[in-house]
C-alpha positions in Angstrom: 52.9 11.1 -36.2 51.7 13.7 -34.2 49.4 14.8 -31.4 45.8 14.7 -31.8 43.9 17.6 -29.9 40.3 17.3 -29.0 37.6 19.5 -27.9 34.8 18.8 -25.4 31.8 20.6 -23.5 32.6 21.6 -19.9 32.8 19.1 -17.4 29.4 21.5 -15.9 27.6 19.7 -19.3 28.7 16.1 -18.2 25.9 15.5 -16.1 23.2 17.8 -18.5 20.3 15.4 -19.5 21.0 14.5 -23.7 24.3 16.7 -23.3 26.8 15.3 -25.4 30.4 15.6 -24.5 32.4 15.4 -27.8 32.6 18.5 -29.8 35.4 18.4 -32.5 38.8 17.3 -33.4 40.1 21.0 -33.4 43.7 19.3 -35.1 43.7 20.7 -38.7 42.9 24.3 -37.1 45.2 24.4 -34.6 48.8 25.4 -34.6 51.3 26.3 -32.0 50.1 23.2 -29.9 52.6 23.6 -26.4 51.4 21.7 -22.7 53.1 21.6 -19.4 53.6 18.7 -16.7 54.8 19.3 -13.1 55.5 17.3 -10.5 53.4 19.3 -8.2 50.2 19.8 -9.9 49.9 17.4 -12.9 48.9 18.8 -15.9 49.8 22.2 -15.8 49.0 24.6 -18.1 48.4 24.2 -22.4 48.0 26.5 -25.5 47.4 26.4 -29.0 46.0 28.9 -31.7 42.8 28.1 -33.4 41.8 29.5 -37.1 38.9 29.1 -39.0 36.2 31.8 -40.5 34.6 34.4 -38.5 31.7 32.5 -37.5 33.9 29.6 -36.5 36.3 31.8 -34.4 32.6 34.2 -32.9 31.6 30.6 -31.6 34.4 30.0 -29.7 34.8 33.0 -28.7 31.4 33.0 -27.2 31.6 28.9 -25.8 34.8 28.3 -25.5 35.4 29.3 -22.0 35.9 26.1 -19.5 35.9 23.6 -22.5 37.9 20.1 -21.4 40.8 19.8 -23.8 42.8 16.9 -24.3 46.3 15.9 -26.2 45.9 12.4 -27.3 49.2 10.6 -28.5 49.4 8.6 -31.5 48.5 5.4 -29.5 45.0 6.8 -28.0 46.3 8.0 -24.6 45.5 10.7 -23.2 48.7 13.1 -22.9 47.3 16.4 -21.2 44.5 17.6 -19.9 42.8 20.7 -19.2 40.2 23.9 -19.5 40.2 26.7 -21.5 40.9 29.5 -18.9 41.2 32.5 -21.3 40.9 33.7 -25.1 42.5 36.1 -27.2 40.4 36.6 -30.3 42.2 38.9 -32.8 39.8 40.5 -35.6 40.9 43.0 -37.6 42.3 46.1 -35.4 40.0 45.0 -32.7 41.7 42.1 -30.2 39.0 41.1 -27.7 40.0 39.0 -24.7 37.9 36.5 -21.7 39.1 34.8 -18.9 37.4 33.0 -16.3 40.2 34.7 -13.8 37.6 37.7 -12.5 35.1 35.3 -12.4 33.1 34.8 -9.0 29.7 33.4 -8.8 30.0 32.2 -5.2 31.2 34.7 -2.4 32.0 34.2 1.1 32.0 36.6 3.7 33.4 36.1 7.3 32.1 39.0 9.3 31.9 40.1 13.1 28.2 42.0 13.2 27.9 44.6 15.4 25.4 45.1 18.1 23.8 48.5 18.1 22.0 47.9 21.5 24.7 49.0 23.3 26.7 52.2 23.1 29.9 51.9 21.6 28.4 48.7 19.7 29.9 45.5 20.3 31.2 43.2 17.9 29.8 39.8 18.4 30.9 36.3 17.4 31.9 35.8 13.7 29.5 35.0 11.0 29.8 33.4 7.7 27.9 34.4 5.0 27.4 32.8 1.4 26.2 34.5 -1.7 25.4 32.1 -4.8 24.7 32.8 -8.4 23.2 29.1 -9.8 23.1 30.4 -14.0 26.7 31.3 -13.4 27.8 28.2 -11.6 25.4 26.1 -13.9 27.9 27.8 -17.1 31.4 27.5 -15.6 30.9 25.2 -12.5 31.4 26.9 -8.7 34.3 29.7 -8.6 34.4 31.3 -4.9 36.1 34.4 -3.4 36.6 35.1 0.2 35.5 38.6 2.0 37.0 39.6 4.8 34.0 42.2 6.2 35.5 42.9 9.5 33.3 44.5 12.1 29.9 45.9 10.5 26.1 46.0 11.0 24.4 42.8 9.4 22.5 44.6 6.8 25.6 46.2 5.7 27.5 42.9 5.0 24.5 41.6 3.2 24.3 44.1 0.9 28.1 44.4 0.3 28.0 40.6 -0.5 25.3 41.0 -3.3 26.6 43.6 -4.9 30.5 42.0 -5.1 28.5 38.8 -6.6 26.5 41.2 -8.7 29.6 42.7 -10.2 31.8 39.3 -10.4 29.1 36.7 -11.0 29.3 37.1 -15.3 32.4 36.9 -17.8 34.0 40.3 -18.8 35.2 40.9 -22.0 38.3 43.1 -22.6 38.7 45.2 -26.0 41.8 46.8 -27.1 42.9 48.6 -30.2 45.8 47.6 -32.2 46.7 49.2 -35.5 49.1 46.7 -36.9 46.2 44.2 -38.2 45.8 41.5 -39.5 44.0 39.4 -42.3 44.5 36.3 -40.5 41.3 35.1 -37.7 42.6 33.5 -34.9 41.7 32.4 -31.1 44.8 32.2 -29.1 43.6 29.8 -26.3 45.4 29.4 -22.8 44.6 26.0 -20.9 45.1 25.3 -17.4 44.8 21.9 -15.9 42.4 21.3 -13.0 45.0 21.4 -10.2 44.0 25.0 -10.7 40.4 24.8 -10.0 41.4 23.7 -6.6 42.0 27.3 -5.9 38.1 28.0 -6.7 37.1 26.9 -3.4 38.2 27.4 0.3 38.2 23.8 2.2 35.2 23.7 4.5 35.6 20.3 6.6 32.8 19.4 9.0 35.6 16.4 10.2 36.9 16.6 13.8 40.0 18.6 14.2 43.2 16.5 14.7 45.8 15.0 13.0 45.7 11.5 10.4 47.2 10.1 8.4 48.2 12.6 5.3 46.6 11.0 2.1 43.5 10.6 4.0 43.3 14.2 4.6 44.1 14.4 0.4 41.5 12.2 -0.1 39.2 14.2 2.3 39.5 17.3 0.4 38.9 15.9 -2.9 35.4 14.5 -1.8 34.6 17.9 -0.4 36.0 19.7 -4.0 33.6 16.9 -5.8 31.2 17.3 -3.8 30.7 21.0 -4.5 31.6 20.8 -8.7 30.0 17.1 -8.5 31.3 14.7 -11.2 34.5 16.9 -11.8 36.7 14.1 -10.2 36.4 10.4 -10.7 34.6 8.3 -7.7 37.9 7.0 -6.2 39.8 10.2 -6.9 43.0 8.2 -8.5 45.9 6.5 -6.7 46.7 8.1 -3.6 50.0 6.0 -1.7 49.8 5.7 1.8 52.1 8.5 3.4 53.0 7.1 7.1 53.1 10.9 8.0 50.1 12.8 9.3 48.8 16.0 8.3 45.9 17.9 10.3 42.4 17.4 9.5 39.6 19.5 9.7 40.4 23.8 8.8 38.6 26.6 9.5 40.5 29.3 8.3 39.0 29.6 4.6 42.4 28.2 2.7 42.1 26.9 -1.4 41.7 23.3 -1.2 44.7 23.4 -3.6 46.5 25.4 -0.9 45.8 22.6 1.8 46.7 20.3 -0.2 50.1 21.7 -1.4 50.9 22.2 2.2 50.5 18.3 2.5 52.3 17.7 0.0 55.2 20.1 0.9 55.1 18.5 4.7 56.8 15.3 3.2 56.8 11.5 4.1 57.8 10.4 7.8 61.6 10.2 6.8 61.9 13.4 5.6 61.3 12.2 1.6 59.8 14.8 -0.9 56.5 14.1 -1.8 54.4 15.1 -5.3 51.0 15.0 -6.0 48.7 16.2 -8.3 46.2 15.4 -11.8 46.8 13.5 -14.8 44.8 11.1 -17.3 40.8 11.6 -16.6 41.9 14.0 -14.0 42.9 11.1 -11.5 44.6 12.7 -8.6 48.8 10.8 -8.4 50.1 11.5 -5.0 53.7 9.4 -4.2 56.7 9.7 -2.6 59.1 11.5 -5.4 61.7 9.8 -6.9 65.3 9.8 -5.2 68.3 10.7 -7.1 69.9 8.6 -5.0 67.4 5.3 -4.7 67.9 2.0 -5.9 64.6 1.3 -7.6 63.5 4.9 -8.8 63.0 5.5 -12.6 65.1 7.0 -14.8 64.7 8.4 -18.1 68.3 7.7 -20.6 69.2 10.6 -22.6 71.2 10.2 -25.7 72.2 11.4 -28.8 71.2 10.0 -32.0 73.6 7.9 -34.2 71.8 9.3 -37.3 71.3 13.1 -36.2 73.4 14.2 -33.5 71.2 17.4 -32.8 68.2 15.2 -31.8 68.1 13.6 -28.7 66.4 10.3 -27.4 65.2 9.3 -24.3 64.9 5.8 -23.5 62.9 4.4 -20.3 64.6 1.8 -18.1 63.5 -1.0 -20.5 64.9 0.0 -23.1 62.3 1.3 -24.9 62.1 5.3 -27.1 60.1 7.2 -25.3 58.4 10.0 -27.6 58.4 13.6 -26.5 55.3 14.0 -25.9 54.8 11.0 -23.4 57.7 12.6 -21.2 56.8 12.6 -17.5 58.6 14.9 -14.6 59.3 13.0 -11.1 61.8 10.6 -12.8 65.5 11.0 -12.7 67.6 11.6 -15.9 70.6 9.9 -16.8 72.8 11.3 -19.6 74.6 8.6 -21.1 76.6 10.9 -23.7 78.6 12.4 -20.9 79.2 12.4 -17.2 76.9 15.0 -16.1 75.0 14.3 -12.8 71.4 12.5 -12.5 68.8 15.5 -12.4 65.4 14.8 -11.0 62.9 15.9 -13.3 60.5 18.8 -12.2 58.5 20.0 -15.0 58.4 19.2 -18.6 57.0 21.3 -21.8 56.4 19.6 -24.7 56.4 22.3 -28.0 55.1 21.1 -31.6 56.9 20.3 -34.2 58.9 18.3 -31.8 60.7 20.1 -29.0 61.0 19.5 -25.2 61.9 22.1 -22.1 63.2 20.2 -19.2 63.6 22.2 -15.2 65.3 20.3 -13.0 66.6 20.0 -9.8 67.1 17.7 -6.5 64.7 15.8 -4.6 64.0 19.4 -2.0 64.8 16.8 1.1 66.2 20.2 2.7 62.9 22.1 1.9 60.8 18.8 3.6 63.1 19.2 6.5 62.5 22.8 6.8 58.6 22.5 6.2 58.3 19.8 9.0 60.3 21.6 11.5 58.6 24.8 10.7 61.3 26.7 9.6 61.3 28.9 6.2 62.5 27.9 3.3 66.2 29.0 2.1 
């Protein structure tokens, strides 16, 4: 048994009239399947290496960008979930390369314009101004960047906005030489999972300032992110748990949704718990207090060695039950039964074909919470 890895159109094609989402089953051309899970973001980043014939590999070079991928286990469930965020497609001595990472198709521009009236001109209040390319965003869904333009006439900060958009608005592709070819074709594809497309857009909240409760705010910043790349996130957003603490609501200062959002996260529960949040199946958004090392009802993973191979190991779930590599989740503790090393909470898991798991580690951060709510730096 193994993993299954399918390909789909862009989540910018869900909503197309006769689109169809499906593309392939991209399994029997894939190798070097590896994903990433962590407890602060979700689904984290993916890659595999795709093969075929040259117009096999030419269309994916030229589609590929921004298609959903998903790992499906062996019992239909979705294990990861992601976008193609950059290609590296070797042919011959020629290795070309795209990324969506210099891609901007939205730009906004906070600028003071001056008033030439007067003598020195005077800097007036400051303006906001946005610049939108529609094909682009239609392709690879809404991808901002933020302009600081300072004090300058209006006509000036126009123009300077068009032409950043003109520049950023369309994919670039990189081409290098390298002499030690080779006959094989091959894409190797980098995923990301869509806890990174938070960063695409700052958090523009027409909500009165002040403080509420904080998975309110969460839940306030997903509708504005799905309301910008509509249909990206389901209606109800996922499970969000009710966090007693309160978070301020309502920013102006142009941050990343995922950065207002992290800082939520990083703020803590009332009592000074660690909180995680982030994406997982059908890019429902998980956000809970973490598990405690030290709690009475928090899940724990069993690790042991097996009785027929002592090199492989085997991690059962409180229940009893084998829990397969690939269905490994962080933000649960781990209990090694073989010996008597201490309980390690979970932080991020990487699951690598044929069968082969990374585990980081660490303690529940109650320290860092306390530091974030009292406003002190971290140590």
């Amino acid at each position: 048994m193994s993993l299954t890895i399918l390909a789909n159109e862009p989540l910018t094609e869900s909503s197309t009239l006769y689109s169809r989402t499906f593309i392939d089953d991209i399994t029997p051309n894939t190798e070097g399947h590896t994903f990433t899970t962590s407890a602060v973001g979700g689904f984290d980043t993916a890659g595999f290496t795709i093969k075929g014939t040259r117009d096999e590999l030419q269309d994916w070079f030229d589609d590929g960008l921004m298609r959903r991928i998903e790992y499906i286990n062996p019992e239909g469930i979705q294990a990861w979930e992601g976008y193609v965020h950059r290609m590296r497609y070797a042919v011959g001595t020629l290795v070309k390369t795209k990324t969506v990472d210099s891609l901007y198709n939205r730009i906004y521009m906070r600028y003071a314009p001056l008033d030439f009236s007067v003598f020195p001109p005077i800097a007036g209040t400051p303006q906001d101004l946005i610049f939108d390319d529609i094909a682009s965003q239609q392709d690879f869904g809404i991808k901002s960047a933020i302009l600081s333009g300072g004090e300058r006439a209006a006509d000036t900060a126009y123009n300077w906005g068009r032409t950043v958009l003109k520049e950023k608005k369309d994919i670039q592709i990189g081409e290098t030489v390298n002499t030690a070819s080779s006959d094989v074709l091959s894409i190797e594809v980098e995923c990301r999972g869509y806890w990174h497309t938070l960063k695409w857009l700052p958090y523009i909240s027409a909500a009165a300032t002040g403080y509420i409760q904080s998975h309110e705010v969460i839940r306030e910043v997903l509708e504005f992110f799905n309301s910008v790349n509509q249909g990206w996130l389901p209606q109800d957003f996922g499970w969000l748990d009710y966090n007693f603490a309160k978070s301020r609501r309502g920013y102006d200062s142009l941050q990343s949704c995922q950065e207002v959002i992290k800082n939520i996260i990083d703020e803590g529960g009332l009592g000074g718990e660690r909180w995680i949040g982030g994406f997982y199946q059908d890019r429902n958004f998980l956000y809970k207090a973490a598990e405690d090392v030290l709690g009475l009802y928090s899940e724990y993973f069993d690790l042991y060695r097996s009785l027929d191979d002592p090199a492989q190991m085997i991690f059962d779930s409180v229940m009893g039950t084998e829990i397969k590599y690939w269905d490994m989740v962080p933000d649960r503790i781990l209990r090694t039964v073989d010996d008597l090393s201490d309980d390690m909470y979970i932080e991020q898991i990487t699951y690598r074909e044929p069968y082969s798991l990374n585990l980081v580690g660490g303690d529940d951060q109650r320290l860092s919470v306390f530091l974030k709510q009292k406003g002190l730096p971290s140590i």
